[in-house]
mmCIF file as Biopython writes it, N, C-alpha, C and O atoms, coordinates in Angstrom:
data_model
#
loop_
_atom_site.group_PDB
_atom_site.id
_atom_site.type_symbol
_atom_site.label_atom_id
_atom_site.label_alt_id
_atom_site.label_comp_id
_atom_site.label_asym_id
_atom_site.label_entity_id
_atom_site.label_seq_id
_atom_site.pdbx_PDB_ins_code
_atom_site.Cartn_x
_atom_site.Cartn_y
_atom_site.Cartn_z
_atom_site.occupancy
_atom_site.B_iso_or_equiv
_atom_site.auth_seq_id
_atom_site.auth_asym_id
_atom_site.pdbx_PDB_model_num
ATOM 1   N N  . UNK A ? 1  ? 8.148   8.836   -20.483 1.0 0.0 1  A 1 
ATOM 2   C CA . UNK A ? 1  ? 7.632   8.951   -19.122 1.0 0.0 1  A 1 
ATOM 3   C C  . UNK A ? 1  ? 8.686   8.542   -18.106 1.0 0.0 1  A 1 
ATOM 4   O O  . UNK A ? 1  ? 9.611   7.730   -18.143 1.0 0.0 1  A 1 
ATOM 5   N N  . UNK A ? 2  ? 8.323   9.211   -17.375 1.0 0.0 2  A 1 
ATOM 6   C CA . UNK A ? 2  ? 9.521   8.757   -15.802 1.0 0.0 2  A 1 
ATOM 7   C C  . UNK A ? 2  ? 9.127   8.377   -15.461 1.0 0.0 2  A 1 
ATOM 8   O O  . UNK A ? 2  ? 7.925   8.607   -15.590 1.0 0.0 2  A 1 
ATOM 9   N N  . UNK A ? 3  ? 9.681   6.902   -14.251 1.0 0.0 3  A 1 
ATOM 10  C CA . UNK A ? 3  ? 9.554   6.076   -13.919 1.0 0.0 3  A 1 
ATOM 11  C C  . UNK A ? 3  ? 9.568   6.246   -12.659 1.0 0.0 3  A 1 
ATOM 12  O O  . UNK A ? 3  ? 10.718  6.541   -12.334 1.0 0.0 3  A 1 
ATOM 13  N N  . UNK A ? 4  ? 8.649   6.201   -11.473 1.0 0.0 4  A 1 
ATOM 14  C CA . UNK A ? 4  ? 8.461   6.248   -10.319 1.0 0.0 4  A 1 
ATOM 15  C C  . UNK A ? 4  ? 8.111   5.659   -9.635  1.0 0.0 4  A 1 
ATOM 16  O O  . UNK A ? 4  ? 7.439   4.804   -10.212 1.0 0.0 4  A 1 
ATOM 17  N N  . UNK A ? 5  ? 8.106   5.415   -7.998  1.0 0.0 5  A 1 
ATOM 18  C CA . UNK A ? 5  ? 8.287   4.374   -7.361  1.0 0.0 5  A 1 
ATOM 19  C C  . UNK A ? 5  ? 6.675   4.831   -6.986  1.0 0.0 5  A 1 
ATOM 20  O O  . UNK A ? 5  ? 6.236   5.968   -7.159  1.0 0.0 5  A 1 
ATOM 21  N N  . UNK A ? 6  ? 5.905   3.683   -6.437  1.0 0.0 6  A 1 
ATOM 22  C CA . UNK A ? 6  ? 4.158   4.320   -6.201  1.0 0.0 6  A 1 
ATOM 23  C C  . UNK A ? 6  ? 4.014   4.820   -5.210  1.0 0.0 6  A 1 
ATOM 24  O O  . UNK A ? 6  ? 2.816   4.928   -4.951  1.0 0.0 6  A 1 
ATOM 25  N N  . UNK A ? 7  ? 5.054   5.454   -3.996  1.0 0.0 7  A 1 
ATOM 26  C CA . UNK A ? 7  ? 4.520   6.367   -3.261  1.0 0.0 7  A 1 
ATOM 27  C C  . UNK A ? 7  ? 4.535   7.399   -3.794  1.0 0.0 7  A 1 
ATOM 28  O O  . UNK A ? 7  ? 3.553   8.139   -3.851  1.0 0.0 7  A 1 
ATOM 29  N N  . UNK A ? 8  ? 6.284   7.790   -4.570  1.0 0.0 8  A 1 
ATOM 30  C CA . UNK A ? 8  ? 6.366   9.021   -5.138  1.0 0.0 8  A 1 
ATOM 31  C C  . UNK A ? 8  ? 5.546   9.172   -6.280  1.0 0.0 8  A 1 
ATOM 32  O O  . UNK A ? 8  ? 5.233   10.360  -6.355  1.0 0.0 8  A 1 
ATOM 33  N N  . UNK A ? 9  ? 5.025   8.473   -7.261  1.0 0.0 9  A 1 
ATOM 34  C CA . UNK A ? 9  ? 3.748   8.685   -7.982  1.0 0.0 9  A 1 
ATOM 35  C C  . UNK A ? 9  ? 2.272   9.120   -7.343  1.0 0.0 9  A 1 
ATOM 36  O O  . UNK A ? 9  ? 1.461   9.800   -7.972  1.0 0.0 9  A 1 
ATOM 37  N N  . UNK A ? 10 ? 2.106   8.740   -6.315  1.0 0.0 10 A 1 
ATOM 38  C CA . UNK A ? 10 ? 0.864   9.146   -5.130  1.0 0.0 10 A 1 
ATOM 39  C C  . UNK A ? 10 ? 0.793   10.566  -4.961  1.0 0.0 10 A 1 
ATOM 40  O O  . UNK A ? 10 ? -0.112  11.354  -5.239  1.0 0.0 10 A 1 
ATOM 41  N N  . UNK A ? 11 ? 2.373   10.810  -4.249  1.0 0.0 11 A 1 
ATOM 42  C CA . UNK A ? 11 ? 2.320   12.261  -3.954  1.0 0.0 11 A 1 
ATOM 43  C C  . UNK A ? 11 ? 2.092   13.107  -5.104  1.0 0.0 11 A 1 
ATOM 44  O O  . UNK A ? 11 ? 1.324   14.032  -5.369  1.0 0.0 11 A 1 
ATOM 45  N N  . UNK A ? 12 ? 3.297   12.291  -5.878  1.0 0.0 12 A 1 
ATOM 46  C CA . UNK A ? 12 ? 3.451   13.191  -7.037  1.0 0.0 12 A 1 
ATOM 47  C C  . UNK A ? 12 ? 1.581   14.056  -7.608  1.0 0.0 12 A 1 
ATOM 48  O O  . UNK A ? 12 ? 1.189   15.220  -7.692  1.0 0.0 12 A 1 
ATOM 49  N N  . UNK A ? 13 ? 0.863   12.528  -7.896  1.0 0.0 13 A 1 
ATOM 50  C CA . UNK A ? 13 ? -0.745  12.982  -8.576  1.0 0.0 13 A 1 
ATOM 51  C C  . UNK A ? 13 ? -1.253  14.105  -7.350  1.0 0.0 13 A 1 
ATOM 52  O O  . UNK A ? 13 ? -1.632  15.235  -7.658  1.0 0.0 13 A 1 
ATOM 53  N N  . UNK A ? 14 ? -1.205  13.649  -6.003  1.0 0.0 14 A 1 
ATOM 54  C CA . UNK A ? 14 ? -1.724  13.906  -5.117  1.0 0.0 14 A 1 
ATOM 55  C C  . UNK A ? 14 ? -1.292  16.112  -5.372  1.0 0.0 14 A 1 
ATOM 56  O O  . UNK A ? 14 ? -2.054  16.967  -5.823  1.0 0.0 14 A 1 
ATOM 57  N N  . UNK A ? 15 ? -0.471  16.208  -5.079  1.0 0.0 15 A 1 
ATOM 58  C CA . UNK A ? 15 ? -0.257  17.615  -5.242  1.0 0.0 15 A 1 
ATOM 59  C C  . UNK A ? 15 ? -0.683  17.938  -6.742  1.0 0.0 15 A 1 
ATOM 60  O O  . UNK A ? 15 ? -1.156  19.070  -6.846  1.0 0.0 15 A 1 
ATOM 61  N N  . UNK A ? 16 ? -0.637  17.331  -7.734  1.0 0.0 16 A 1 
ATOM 62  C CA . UNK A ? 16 ? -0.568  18.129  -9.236  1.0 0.0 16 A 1 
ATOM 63  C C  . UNK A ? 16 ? -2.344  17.984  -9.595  1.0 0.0 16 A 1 
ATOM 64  O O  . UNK A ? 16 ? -2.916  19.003  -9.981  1.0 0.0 16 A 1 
ATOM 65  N N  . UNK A ? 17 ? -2.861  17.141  -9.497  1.0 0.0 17 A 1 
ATOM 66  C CA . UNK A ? 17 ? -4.591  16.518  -9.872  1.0 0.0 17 A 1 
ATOM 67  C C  . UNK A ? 17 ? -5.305  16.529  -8.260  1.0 0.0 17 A 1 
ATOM 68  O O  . UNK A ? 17 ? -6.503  16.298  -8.102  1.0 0.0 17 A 1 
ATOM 69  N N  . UNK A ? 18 ? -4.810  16.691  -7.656  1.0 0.0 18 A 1 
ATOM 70  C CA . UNK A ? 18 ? -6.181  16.692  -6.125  1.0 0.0 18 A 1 
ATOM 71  C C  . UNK A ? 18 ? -7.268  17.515  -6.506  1.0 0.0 18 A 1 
ATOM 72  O O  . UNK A ? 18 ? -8.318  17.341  -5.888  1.0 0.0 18 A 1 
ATOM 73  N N  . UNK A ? 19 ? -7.234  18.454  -7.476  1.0 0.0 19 A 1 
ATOM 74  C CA . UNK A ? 19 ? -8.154  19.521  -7.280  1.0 0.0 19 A 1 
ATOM 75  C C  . UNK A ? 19 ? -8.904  18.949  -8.382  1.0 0.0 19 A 1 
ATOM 76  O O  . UNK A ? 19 ? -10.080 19.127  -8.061  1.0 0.0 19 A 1 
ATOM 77  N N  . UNK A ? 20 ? -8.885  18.601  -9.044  1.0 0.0 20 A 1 
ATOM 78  C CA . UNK A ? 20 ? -9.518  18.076  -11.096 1.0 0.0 20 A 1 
ATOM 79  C C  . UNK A ? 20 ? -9.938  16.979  -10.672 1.0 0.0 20 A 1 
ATOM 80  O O  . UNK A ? 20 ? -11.056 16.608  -11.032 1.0 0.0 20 A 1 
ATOM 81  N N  . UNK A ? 21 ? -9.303  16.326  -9.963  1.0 0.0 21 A 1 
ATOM 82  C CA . UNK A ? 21 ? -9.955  14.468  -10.071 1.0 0.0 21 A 1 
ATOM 83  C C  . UNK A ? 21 ? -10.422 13.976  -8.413  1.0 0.0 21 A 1 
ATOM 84  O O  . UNK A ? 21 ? -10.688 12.863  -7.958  1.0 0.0 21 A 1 
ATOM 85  N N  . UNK A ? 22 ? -10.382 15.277  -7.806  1.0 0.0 22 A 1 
ATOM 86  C CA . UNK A ? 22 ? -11.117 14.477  -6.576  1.0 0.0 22 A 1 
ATOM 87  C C  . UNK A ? 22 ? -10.914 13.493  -5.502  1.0 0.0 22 A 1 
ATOM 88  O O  . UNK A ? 22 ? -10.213 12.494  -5.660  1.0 0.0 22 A 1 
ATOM 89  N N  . UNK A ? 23 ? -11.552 13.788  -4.367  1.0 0.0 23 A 1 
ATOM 90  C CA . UNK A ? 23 ? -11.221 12.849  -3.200  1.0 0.0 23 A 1 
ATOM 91  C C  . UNK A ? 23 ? -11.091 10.830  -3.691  1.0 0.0 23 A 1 
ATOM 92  O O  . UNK A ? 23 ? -10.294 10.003  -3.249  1.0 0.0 23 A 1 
ATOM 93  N N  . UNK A ? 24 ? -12.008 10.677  -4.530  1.0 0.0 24 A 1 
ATOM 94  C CA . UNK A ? 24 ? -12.363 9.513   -4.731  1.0 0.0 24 A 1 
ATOM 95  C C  . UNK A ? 24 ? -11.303 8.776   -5.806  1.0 0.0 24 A 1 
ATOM 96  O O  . UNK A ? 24 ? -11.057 7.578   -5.671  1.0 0.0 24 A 1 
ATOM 97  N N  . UNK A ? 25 ? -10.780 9.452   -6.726  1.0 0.0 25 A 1 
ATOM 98  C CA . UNK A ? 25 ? -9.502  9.098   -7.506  1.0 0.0 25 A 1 
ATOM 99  C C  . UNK A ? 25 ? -8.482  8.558   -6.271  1.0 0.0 25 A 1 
ATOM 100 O O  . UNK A ? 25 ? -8.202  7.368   -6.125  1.0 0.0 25 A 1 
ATOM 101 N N  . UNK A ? 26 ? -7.939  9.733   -5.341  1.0 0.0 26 A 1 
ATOM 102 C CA . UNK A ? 26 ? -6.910  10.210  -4.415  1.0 0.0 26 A 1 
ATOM 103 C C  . UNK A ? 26 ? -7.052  8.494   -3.483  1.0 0.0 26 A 1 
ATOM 104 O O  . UNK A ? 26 ? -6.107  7.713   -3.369  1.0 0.0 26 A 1 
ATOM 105 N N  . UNK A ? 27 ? -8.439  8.263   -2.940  1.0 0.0 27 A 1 
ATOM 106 C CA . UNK A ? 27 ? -8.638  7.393   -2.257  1.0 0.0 27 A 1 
ATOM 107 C C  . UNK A ? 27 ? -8.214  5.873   -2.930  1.0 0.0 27 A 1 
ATOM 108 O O  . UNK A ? 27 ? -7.580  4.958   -2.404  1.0 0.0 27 A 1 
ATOM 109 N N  . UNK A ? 28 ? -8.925  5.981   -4.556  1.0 0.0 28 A 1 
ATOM 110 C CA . UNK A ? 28 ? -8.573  4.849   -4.929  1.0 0.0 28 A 1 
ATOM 111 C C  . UNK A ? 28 ? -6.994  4.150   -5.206  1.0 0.0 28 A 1 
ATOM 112 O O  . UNK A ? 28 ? -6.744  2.959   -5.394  1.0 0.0 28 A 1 
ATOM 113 N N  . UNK A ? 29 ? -6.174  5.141   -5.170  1.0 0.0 29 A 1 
ATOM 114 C CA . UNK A ? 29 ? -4.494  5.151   -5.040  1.0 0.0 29 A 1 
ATOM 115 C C  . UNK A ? 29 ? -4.624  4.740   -4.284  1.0 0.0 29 A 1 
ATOM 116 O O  . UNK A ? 29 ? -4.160  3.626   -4.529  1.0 0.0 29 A 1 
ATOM 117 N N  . UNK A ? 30 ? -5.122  4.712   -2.860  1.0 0.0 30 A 1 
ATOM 118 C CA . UNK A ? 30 ? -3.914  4.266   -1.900  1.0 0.0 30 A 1 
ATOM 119 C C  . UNK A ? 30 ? -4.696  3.154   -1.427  1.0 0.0 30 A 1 
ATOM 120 O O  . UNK A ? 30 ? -4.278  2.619   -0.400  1.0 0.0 30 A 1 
ATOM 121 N N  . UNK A ? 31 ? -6.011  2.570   -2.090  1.0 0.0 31 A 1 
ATOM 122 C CA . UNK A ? 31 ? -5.846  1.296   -1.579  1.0 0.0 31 A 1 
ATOM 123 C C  . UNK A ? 31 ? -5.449  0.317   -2.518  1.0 0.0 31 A 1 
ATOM 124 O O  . UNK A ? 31 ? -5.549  -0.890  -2.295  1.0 0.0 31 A 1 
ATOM 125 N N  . UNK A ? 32 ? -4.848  0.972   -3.921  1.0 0.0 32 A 1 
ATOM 126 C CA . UNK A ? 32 ? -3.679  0.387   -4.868  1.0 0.0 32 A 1 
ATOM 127 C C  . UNK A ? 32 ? -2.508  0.172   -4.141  1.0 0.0 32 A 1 
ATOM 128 O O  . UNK A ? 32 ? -2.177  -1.000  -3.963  1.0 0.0 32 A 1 
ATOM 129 N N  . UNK A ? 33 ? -1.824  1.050   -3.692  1.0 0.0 33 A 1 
ATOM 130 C CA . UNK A ? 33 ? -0.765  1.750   -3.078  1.0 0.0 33 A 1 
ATOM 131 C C  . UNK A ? 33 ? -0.651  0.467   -1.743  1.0 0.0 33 A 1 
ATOM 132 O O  . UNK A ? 33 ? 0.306   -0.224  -1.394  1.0 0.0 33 A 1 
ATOM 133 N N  . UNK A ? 34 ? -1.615  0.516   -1.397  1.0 0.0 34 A 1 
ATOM 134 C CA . UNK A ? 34 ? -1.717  -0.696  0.322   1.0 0.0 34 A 1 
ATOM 135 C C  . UNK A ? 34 ? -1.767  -2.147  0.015   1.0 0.0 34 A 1 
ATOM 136 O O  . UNK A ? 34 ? -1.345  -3.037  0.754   1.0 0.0 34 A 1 
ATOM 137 N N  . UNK A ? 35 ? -2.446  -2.332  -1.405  1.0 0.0 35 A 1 
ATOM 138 C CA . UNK A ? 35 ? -3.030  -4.044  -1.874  1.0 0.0 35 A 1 
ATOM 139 C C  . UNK A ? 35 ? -1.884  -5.009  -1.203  1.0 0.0 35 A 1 
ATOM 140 O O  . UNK A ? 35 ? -2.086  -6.016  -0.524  1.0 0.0 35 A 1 
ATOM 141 N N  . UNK A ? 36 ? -0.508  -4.372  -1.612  1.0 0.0 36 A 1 
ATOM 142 C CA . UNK A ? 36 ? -0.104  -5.412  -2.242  1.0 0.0 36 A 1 
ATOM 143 C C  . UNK A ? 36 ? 0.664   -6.086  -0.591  1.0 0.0 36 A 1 
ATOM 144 O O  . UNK A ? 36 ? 1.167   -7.186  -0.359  1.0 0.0 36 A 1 
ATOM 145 N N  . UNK A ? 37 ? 0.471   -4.947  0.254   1.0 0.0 37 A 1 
ATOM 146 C CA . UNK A ? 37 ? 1.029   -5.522  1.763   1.0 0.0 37 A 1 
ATOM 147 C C  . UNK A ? 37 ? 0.213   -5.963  2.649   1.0 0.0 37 A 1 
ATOM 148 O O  . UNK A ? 37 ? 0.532   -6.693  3.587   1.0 0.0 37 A 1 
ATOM 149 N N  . UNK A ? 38 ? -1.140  -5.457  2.356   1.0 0.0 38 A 1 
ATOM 150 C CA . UNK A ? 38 ? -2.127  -6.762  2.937   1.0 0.0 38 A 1 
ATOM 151 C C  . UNK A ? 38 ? -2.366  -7.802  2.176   1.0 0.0 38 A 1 
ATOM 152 O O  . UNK A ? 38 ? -3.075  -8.634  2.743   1.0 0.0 38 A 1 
ATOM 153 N N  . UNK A ? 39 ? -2.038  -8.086  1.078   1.0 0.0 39 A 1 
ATOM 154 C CA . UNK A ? 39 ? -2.168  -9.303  0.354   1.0 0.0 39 A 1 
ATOM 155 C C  . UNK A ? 39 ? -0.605  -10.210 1.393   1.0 0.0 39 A 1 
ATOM 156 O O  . UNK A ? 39 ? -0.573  -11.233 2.079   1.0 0.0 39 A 1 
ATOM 157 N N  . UNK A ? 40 ? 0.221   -9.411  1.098   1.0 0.0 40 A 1 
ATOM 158 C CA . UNK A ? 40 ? 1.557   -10.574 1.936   1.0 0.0 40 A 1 
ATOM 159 C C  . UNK A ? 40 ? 1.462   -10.601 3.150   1.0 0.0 40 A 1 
ATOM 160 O O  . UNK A ? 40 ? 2.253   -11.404 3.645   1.0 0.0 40 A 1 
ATOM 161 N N  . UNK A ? 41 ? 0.512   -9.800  4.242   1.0 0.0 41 A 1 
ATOM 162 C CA . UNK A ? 41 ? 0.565   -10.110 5.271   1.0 0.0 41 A 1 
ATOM 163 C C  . UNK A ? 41 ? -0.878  -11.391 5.679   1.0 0.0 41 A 1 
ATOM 164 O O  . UNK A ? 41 ? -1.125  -12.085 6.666   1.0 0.0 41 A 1 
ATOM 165 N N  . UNK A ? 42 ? -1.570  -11.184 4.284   1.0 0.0 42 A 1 
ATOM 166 C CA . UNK A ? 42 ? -2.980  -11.988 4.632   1.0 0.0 42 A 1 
ATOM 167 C C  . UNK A ? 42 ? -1.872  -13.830 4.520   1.0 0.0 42 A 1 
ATOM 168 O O  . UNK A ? 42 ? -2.032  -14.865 5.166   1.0 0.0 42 A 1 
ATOM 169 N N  . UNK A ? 43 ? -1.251  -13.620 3.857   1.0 0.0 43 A 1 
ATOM 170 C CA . UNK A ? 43 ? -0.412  -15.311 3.294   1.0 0.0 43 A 1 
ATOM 171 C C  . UNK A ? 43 ? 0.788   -15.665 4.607   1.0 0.0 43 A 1 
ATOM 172 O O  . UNK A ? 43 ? 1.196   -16.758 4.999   1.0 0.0 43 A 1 
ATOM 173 N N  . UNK A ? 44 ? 1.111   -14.371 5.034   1.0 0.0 44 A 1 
ATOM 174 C CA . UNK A ? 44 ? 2.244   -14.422 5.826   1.0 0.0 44 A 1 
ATOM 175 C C  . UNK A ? 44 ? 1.676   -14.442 7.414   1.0 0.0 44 A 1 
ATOM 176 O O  . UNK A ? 44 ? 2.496   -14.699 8.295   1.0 0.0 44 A 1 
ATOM 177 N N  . UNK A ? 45 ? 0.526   -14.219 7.715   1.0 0.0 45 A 1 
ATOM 178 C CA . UNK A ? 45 ? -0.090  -13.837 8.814   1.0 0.0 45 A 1 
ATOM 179 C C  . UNK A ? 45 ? 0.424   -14.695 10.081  1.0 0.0 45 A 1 
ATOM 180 O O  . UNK A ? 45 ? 0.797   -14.223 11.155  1.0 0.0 45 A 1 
ATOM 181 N N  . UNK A ? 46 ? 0.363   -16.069 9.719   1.0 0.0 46 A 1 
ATOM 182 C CA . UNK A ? 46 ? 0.643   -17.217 10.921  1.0 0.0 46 A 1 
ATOM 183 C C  . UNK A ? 46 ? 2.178   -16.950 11.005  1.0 0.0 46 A 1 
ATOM 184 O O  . UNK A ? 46 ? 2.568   -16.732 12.152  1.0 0.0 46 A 1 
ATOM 185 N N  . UNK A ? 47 ? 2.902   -16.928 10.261  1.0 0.0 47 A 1 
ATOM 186 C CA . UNK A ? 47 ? 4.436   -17.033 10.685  1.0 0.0 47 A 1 
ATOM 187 C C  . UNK A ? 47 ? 4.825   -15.046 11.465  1.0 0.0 47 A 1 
ATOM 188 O O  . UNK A ? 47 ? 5.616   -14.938 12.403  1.0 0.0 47 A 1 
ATOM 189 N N  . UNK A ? 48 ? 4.383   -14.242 11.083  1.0 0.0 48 A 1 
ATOM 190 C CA . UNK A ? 48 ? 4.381   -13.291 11.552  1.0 0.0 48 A 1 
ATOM 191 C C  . UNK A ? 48 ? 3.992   -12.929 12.870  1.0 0.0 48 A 1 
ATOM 192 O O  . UNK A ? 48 ? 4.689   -12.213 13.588  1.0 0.0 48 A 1 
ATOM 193 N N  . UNK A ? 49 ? 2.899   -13.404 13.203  1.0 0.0 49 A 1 
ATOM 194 C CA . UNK A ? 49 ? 2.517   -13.575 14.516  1.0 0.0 49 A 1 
ATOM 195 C C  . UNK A ? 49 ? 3.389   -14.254 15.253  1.0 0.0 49 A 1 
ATOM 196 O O  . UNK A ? 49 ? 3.818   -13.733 16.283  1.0 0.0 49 A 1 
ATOM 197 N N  . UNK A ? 50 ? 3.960   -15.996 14.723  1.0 0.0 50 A 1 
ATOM 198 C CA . UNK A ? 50 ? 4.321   -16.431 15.670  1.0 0.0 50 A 1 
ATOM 199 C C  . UNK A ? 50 ? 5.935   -15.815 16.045  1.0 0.0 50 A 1 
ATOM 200 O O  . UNK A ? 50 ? 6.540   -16.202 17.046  1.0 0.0 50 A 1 
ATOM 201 N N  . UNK A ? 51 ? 6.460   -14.886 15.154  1.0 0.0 51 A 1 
ATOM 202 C CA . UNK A ? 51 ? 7.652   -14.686 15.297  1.0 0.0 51 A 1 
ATOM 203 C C  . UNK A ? 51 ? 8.112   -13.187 16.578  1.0 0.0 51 A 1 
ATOM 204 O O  . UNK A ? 51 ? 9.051   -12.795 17.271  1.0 0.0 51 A 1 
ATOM 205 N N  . UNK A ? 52 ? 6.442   -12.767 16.151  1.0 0.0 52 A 1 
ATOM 206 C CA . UNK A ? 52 ? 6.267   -11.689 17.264  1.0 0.0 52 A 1 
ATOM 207 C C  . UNK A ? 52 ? 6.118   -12.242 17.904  1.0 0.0 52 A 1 
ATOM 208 O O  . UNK A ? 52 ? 7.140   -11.747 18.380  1.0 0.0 52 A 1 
ATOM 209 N N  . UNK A ? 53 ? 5.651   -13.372 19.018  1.0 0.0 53 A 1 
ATOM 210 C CA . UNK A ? 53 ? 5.362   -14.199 20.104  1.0 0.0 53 A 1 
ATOM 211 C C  . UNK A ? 53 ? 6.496   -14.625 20.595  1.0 0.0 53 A 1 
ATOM 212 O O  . UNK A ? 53 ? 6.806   -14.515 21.781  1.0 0.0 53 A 1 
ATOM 213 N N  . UNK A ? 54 ? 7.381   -15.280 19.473  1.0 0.0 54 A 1 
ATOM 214 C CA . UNK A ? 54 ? 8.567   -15.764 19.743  1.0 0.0 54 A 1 
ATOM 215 C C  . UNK A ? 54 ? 8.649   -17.310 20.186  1.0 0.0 54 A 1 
ATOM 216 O O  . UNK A ? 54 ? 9.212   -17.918 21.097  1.0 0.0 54 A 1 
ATOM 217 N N  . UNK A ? 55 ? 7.653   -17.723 18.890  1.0 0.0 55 A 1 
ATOM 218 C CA . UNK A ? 55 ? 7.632   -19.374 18.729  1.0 0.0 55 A 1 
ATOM 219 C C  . UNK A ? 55 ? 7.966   -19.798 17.344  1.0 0.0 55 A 1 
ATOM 220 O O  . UNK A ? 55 ? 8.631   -19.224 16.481  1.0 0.0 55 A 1 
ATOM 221 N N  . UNK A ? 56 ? 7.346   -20.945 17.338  1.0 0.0 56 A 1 
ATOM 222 C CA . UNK A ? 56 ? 7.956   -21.060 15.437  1.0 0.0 56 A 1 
ATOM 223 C C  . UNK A ? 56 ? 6.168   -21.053 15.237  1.0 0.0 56 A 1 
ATOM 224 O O  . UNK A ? 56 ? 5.312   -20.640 16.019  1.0 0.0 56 A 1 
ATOM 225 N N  . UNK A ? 57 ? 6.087   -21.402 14.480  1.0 0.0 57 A 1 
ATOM 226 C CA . UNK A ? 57 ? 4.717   -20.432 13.470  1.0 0.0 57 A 1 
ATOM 227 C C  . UNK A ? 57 ? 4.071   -22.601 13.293  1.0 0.0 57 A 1 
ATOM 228 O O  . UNK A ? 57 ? 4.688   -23.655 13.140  1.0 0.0 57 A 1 
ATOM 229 N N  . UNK A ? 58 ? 2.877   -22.301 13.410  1.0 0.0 58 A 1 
ATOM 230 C CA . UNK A ? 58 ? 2.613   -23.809 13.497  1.0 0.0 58 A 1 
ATOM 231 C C  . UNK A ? 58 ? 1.833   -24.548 11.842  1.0 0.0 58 A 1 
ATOM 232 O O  . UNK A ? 58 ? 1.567   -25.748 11.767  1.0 0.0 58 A 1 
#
């Protein structure tokens, strides 16, 4: 198997299986595909903000 990065695996299913496996497969990718950057922004949230503000993060 080739080894792909998970957007290009997304597209990849997304064009070859959209039609066989459905909206609801397609959907469940991409909130695989999203987990893992709202998980670091849910931990990272206070220092992120404060750096957009342009304070130090409290």
């Amino acid at each position: 198997p080739e080894m792909y990065t998970l957007t290009l695996g997304l597209a990849s299913t997304q064009t070859n299986f959209a039609q066989s496996e459905g909206l609801g497969f397609l959907m469940a990718q991409a909130v695989f595909a999203a987990l893992p950057v709202l998980v670091l922004y849910a931990f990272f949230q206070r220092h992120i903000v404060a750096a957009v503000a342009g304070g130090k993060p409290a």
